[in-house]
PQR file with spaces between the fields and no chain letter, atoms N, CA, C, O and H, PARSE charges and radii, in Angstrom:
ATOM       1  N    UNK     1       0.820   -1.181    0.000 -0.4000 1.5000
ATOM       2  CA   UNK     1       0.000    0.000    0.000 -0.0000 2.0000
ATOM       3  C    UNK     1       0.870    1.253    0.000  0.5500 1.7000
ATOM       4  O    UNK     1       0.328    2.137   -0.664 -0.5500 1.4000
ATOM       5  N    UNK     2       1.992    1.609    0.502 -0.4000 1.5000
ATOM       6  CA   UNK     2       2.624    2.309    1.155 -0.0000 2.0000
ATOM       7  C    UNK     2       3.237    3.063   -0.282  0.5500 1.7000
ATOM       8  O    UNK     2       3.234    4.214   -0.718 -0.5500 1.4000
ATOM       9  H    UNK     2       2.433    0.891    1.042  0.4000 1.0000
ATOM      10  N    UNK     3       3.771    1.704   -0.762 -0.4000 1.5000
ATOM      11  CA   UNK     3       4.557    1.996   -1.918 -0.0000 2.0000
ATOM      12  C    UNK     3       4.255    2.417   -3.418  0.5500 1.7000
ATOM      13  O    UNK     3       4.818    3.131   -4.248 -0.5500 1.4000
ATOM      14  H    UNK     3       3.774    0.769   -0.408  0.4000 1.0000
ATOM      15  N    UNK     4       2.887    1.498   -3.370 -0.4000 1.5000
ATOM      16  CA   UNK     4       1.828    2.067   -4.237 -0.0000 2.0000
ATOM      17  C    UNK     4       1.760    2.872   -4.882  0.5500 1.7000
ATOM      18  O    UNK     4       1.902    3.079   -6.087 -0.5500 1.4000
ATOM      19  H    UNK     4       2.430    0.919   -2.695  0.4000 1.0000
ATOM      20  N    UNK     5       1.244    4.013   -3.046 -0.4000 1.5000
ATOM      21  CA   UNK     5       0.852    5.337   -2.596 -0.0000 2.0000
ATOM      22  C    UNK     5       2.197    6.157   -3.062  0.5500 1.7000
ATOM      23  O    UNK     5       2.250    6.688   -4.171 -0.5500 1.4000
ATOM      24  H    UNK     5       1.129    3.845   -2.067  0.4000 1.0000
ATOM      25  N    UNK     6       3.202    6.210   -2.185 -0.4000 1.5000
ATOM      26  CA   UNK     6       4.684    6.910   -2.246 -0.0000 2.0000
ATOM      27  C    UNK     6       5.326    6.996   -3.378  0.5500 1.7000
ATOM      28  O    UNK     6       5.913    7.941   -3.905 -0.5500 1.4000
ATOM      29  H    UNK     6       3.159    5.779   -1.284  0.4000 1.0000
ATOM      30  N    UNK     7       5.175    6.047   -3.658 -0.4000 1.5000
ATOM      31  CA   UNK     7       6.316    5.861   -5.146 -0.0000 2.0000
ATOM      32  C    UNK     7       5.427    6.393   -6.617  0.5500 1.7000
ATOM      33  O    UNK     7       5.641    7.486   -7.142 -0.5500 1.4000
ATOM      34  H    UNK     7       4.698    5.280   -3.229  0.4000 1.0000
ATOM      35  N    UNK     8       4.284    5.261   -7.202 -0.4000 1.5000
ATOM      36  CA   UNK     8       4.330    5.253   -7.960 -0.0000 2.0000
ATOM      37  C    UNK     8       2.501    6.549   -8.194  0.5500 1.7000
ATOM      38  O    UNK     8       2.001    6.928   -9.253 -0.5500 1.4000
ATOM      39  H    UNK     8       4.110    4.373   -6.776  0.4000 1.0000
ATOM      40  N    UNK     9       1.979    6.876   -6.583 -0.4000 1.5000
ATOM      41  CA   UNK     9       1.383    8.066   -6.847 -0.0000 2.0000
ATOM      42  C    UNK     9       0.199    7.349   -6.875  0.5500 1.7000
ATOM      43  O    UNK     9      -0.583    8.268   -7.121 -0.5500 1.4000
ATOM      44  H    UNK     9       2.386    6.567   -5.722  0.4000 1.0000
ATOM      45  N    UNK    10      -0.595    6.181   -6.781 -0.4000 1.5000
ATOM      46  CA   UNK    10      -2.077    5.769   -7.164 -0.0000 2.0000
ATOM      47  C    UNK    10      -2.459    6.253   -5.977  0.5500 1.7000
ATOM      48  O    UNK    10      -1.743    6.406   -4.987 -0.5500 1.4000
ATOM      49  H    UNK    10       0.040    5.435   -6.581  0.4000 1.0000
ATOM      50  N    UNK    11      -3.983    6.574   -6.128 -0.4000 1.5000
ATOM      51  CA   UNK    11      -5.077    6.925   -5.750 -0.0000 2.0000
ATOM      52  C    UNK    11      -5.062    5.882   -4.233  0.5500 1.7000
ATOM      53  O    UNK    11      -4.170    5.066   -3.997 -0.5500 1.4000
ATOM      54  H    UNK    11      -4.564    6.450   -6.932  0.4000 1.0000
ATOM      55  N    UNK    12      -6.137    6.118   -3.419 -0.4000 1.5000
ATOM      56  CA   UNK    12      -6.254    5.353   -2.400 -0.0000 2.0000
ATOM      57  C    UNK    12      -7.336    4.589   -2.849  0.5500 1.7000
ATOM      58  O    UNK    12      -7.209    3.405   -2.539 -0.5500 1.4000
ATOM      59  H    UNK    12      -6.862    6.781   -3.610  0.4000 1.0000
ATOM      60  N    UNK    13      -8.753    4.954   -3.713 -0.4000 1.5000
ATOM      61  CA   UNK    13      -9.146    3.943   -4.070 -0.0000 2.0000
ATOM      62  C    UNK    13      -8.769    2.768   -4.986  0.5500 1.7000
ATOM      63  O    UNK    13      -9.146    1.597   -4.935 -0.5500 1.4000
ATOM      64  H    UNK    13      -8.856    5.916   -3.965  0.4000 1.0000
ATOM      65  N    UNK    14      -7.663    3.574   -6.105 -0.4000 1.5000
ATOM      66  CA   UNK    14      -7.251    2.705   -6.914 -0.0000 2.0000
ATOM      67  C    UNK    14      -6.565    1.703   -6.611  0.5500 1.7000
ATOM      68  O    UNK    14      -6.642    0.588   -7.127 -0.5500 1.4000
ATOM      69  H    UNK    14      -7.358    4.525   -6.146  0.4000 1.0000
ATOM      70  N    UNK    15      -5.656    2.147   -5.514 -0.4000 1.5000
ATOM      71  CA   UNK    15      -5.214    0.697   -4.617 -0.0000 2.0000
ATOM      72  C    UNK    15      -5.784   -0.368   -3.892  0.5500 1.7000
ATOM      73  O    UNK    15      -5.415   -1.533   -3.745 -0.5500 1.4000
ATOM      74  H    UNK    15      -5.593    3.052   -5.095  0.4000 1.0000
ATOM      75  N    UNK    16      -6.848    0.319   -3.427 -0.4000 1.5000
ATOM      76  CA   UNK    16      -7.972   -0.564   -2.587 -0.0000 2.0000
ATOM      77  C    UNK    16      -8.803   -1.685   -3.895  0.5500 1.7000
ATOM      78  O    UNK    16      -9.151   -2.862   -3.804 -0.5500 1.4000
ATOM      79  H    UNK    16      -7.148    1.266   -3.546  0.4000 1.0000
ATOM      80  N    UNK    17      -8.889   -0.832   -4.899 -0.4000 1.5000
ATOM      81  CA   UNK    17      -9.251   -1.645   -6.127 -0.0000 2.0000
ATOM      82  C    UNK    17      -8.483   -3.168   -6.565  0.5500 1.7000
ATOM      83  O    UNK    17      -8.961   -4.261   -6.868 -0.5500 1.4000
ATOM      84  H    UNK    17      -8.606    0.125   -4.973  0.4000 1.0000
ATOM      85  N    UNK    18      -6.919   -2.614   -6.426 -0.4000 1.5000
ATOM      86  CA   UNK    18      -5.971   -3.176   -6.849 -0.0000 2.0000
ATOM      87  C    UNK    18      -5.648   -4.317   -6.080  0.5500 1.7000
ATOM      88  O    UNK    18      -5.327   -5.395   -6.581 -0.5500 1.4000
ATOM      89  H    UNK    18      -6.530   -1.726   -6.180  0.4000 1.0000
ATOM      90  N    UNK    19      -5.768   -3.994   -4.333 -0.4000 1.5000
ATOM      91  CA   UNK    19      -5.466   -4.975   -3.549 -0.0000 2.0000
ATOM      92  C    UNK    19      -6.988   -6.293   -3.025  0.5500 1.7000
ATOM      93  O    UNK    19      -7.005   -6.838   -1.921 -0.5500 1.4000
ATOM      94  H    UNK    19      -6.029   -3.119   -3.926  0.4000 1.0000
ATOM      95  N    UNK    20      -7.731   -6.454   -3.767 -0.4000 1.5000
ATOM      96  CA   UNK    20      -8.915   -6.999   -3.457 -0.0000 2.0000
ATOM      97  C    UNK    20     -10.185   -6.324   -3.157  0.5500 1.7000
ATOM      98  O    UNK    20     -11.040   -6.962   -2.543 -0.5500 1.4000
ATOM      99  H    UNK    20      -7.717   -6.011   -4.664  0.4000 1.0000
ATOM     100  N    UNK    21     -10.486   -4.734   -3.626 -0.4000 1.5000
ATOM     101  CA   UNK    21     -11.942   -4.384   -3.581 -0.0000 2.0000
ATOM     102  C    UNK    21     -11.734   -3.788   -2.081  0.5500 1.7000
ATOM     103  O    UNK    21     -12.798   -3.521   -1.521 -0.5500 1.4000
ATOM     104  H    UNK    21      -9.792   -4.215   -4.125  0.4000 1.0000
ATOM     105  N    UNK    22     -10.605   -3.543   -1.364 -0.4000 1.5000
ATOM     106  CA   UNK    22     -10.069   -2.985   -0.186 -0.0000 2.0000
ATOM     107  C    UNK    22     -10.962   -1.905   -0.188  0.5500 1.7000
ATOM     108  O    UNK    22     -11.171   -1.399   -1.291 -0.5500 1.4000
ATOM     109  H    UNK    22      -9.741   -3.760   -1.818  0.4000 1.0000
ATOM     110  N    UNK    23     -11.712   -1.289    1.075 -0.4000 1.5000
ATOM     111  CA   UNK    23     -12.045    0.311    0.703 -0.0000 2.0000
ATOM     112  C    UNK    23     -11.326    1.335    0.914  0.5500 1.7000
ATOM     113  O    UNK    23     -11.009    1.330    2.104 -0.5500 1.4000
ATOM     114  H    UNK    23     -11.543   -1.700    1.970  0.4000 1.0000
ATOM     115  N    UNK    24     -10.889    2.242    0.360 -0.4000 1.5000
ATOM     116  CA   UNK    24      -9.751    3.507    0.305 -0.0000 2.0000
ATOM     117  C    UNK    24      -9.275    3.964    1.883  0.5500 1.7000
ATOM     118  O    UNK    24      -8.131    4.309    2.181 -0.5500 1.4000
ATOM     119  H    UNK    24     -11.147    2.246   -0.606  0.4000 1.0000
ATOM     120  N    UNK    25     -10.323    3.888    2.727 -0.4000 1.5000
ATOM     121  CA   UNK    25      -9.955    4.173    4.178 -0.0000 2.0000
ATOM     122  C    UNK    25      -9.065    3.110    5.016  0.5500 1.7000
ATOM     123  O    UNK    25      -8.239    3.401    5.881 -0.5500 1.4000
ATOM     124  H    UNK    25     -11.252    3.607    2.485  0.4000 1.0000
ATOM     125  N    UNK    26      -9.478    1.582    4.492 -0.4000 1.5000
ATOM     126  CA   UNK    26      -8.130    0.536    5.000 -0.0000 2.0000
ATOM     127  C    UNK    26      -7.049    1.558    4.381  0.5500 1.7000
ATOM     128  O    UNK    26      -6.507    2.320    5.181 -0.5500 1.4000
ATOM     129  H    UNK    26     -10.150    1.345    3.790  0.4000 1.0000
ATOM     130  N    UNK    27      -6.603    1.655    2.694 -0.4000 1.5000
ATOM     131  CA   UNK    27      -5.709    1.950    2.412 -0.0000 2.0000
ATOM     132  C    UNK    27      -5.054    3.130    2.975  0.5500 1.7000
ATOM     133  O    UNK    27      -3.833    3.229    3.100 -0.5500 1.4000
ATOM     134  H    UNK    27      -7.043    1.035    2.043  0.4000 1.0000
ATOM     135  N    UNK    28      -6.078    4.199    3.377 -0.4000 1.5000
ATOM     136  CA   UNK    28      -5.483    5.466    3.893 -0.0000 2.0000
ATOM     137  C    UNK    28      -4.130    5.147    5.420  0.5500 1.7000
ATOM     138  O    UNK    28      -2.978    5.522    5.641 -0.5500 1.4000
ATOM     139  H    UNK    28      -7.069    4.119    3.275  0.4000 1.0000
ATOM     140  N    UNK    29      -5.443    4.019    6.340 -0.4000 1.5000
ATOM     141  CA   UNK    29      -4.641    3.748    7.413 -0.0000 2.0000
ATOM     142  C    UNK    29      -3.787    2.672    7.757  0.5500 1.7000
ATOM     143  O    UNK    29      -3.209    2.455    8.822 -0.5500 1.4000
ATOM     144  H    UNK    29      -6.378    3.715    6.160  0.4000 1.0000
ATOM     145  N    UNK    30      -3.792    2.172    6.932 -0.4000 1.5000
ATOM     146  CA   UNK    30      -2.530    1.270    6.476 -0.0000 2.0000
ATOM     147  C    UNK    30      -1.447    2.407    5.780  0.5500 1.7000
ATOM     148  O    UNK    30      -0.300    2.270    6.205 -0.5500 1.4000
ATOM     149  H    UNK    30      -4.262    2.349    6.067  0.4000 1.0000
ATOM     150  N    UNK    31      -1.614    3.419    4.858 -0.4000 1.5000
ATOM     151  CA   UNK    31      -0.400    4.032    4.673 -0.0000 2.0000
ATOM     152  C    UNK    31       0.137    4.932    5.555  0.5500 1.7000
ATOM     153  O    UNK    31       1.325    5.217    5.705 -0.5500 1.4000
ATOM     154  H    UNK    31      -2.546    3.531    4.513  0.4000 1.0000
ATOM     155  N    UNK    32      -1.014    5.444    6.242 -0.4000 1.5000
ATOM     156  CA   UNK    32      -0.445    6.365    7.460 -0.0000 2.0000
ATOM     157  C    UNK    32       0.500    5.811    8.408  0.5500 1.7000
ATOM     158  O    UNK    32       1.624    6.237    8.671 -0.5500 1.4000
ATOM     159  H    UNK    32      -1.979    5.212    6.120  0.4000 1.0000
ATOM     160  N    UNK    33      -0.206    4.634    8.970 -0.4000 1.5000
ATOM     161  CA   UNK    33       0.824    3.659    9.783 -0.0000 2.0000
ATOM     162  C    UNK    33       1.930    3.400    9.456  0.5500 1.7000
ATOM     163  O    UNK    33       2.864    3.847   10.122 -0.5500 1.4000
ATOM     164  H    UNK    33      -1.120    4.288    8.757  0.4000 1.0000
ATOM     165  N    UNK    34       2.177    2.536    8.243 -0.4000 1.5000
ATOM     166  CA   UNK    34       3.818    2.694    7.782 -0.0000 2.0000
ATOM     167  C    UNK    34       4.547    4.108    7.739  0.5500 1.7000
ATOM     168  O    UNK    34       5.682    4.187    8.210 -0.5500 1.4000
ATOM     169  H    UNK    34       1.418    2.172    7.701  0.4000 1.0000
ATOM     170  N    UNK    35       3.719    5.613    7.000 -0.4000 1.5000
ATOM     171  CA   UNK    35       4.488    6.428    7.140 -0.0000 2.0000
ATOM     172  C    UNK    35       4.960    7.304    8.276  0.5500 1.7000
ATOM     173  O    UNK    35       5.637    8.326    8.165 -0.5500 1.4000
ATOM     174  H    UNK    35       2.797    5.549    6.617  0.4000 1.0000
ATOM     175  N    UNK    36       4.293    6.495    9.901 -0.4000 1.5000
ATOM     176  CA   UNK    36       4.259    6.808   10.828 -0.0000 2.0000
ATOM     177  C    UNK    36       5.447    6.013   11.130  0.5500 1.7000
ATOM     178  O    UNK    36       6.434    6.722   11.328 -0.5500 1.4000
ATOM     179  H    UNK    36       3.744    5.665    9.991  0.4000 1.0000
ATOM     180  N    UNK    37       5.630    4.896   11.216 -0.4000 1.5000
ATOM     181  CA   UNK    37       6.695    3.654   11.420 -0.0000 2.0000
ATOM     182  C    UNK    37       8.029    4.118   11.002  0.5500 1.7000
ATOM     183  O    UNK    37       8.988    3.883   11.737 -0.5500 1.4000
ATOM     184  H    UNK    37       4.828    4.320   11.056  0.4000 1.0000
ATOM     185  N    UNK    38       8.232    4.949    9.553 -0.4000 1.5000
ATOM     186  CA   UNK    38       9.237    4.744    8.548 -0.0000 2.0000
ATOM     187  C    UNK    38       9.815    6.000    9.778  0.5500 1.7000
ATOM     188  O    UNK    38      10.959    5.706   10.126 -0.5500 1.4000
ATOM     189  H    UNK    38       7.452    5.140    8.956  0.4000 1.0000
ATOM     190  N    UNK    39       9.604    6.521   10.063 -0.4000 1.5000
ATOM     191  CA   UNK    39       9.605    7.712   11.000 -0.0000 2.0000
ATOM     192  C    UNK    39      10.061    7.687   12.460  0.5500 1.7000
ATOM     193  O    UNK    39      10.702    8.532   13.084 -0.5500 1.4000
ATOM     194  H    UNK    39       8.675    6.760    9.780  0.4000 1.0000
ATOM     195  N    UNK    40       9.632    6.657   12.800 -0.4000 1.5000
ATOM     196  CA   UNK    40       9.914    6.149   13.752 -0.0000 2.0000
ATOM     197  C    UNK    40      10.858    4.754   14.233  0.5500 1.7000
ATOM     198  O    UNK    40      11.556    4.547   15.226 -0.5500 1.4000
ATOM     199  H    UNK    40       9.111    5.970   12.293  0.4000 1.0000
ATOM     200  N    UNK    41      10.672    4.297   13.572 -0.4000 1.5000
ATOM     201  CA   UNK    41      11.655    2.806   13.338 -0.0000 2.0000
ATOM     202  C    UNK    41      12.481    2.199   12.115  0.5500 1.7000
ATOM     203  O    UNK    41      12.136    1.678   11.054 -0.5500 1.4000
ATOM     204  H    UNK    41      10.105    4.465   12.765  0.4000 1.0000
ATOM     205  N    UNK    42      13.451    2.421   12.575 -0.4000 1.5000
ATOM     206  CA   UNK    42      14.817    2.269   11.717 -0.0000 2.0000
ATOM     207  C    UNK    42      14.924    1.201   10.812  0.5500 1.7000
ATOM     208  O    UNK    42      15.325    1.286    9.651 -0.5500 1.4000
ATOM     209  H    UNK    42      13.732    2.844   13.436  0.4000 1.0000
ATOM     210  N    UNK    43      14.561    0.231   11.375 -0.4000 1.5000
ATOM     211  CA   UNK    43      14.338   -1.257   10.596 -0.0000 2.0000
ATOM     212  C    UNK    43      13.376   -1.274    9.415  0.5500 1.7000
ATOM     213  O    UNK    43      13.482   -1.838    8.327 -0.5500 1.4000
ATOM     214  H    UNK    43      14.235    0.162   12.318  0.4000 1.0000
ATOM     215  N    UNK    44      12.082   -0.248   10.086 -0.4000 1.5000
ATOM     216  CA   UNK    44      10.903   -0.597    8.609 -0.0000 2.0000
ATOM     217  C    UNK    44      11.429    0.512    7.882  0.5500 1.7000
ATOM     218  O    UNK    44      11.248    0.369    6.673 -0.5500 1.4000
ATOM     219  H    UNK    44      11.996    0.211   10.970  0.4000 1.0000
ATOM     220  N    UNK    45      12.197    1.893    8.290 -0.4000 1.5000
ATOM     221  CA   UNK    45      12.629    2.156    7.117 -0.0000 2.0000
ATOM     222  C    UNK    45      13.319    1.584    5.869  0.5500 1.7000
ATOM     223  O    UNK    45      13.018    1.586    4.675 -0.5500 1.4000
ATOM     224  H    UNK    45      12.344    2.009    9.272  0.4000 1.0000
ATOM     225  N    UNK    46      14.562    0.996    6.715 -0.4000 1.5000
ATOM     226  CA   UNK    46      15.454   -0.053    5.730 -0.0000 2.0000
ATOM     227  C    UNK    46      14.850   -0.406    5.134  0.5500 1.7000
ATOM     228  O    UNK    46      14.893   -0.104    3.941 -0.5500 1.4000
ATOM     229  H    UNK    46      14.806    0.995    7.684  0.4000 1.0000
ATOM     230  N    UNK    47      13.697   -1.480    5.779 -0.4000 1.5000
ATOM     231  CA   UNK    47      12.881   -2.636    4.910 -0.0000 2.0000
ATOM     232  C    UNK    47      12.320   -1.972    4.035  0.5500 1.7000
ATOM     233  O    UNK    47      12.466   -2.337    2.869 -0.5500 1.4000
ATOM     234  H    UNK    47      13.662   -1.726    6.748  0.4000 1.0000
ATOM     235  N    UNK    48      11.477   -0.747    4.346 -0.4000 1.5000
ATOM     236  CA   UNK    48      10.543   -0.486    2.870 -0.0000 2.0000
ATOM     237  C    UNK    48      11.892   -0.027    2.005  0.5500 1.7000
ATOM     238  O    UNK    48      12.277   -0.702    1.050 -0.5500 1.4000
ATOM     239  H    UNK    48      11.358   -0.450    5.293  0.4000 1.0000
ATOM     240  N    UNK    49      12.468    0.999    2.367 -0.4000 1.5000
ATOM     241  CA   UNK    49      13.851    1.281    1.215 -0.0000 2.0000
ATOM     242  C    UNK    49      14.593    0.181    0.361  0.5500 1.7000
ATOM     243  O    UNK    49      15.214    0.561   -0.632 -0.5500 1.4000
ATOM     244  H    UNK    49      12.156    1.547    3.142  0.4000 1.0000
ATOM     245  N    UNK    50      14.562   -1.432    0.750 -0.4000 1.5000
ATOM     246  CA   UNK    50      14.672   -2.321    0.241 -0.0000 2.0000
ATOM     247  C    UNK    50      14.057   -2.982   -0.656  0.5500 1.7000
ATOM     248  O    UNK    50      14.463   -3.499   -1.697 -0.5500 1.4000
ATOM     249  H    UNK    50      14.057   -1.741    1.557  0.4000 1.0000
ATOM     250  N    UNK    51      12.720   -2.915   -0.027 -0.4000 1.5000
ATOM     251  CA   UNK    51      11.860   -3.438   -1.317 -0.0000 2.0000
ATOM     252  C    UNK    51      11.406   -2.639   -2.023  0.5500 1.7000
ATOM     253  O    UNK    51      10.915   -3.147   -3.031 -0.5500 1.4000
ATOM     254  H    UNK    51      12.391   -2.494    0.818  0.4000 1.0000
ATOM     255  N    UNK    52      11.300   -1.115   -1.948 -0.4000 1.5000
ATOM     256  CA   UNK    52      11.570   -0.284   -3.239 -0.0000 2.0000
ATOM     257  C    UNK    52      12.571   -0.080   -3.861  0.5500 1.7000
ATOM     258  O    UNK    52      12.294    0.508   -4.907 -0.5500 1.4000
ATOM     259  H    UNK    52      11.698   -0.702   -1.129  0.4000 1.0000
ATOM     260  N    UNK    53      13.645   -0.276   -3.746 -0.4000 1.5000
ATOM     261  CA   UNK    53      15.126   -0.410   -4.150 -0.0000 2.0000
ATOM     262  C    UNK    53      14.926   -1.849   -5.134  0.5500 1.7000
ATOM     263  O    UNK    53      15.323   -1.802   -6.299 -0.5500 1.4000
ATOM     264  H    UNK    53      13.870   -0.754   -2.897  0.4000 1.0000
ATOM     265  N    UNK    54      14.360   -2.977   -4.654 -0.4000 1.5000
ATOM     266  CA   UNK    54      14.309   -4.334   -5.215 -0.0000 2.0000
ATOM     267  C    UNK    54      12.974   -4.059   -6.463  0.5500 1.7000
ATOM     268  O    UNK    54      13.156   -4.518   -7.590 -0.5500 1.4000
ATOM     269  H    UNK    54      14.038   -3.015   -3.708  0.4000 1.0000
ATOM     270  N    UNK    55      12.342   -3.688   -6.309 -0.4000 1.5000
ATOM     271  CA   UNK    55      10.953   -3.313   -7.505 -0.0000 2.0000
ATOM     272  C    UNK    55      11.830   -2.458   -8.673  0.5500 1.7000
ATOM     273  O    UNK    55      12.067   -2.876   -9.806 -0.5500 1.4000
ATOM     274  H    UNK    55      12.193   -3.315   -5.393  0.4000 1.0000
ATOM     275  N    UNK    56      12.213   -1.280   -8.167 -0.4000 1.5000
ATOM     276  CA   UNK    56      13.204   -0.617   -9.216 -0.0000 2.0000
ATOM     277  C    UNK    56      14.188   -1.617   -9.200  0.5500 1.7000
ATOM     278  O    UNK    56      15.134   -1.163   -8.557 -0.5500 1.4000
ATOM     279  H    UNK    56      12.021   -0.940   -7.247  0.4000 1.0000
ATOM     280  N    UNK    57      14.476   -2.954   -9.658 -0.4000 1.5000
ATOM     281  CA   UNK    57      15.546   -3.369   -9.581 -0.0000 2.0000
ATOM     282  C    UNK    57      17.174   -2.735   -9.613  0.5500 1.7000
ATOM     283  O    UNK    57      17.897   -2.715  -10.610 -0.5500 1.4000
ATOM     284  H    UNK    57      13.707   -3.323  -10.180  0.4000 1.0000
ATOM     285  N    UNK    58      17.428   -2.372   -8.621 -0.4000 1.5000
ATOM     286  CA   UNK    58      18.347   -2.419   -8.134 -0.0000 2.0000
ATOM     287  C    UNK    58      18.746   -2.940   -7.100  0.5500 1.7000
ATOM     288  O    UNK    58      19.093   -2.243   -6.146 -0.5500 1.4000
ATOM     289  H    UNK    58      16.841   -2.388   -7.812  0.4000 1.0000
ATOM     290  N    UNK    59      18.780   -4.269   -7.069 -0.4000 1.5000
ATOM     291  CA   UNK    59      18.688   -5.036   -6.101 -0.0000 2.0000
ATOM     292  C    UNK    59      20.409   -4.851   -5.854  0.5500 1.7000
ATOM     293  O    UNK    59      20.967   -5.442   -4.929 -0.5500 1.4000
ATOM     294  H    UNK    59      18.498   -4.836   -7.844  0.4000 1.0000
């Protein structure tokens, strides 16, 4: 969701679309949470910076 959102810019419904018919408000607070986390904890930064690093392959 996070990355979706951050990176590639979709909509919150369009993701909710994307991830199983999700409604846009899961997606909102599911992205808030991670961008609350990335902020706060060092590790899920890494991690998401990894697997957006790995999607843009540059693994």
């Amino acid at each position: 969701m996070y990355i979706l959102r951050h990176t590639l810019g979709h909509s919150f419904p369009q993701i909710g679309d994307e991830l199983g018919g999700k409604d846009h408000t899961t997606i909102m607070h599911g992205f808030d949470k991670i961008e609350r986390l990335i902020k706060t904890d060092s590790q899920v930064e890494r991690d998401v910076r990894e697997v957006s690093r790995t999607l843009e392959g540059g693994d």
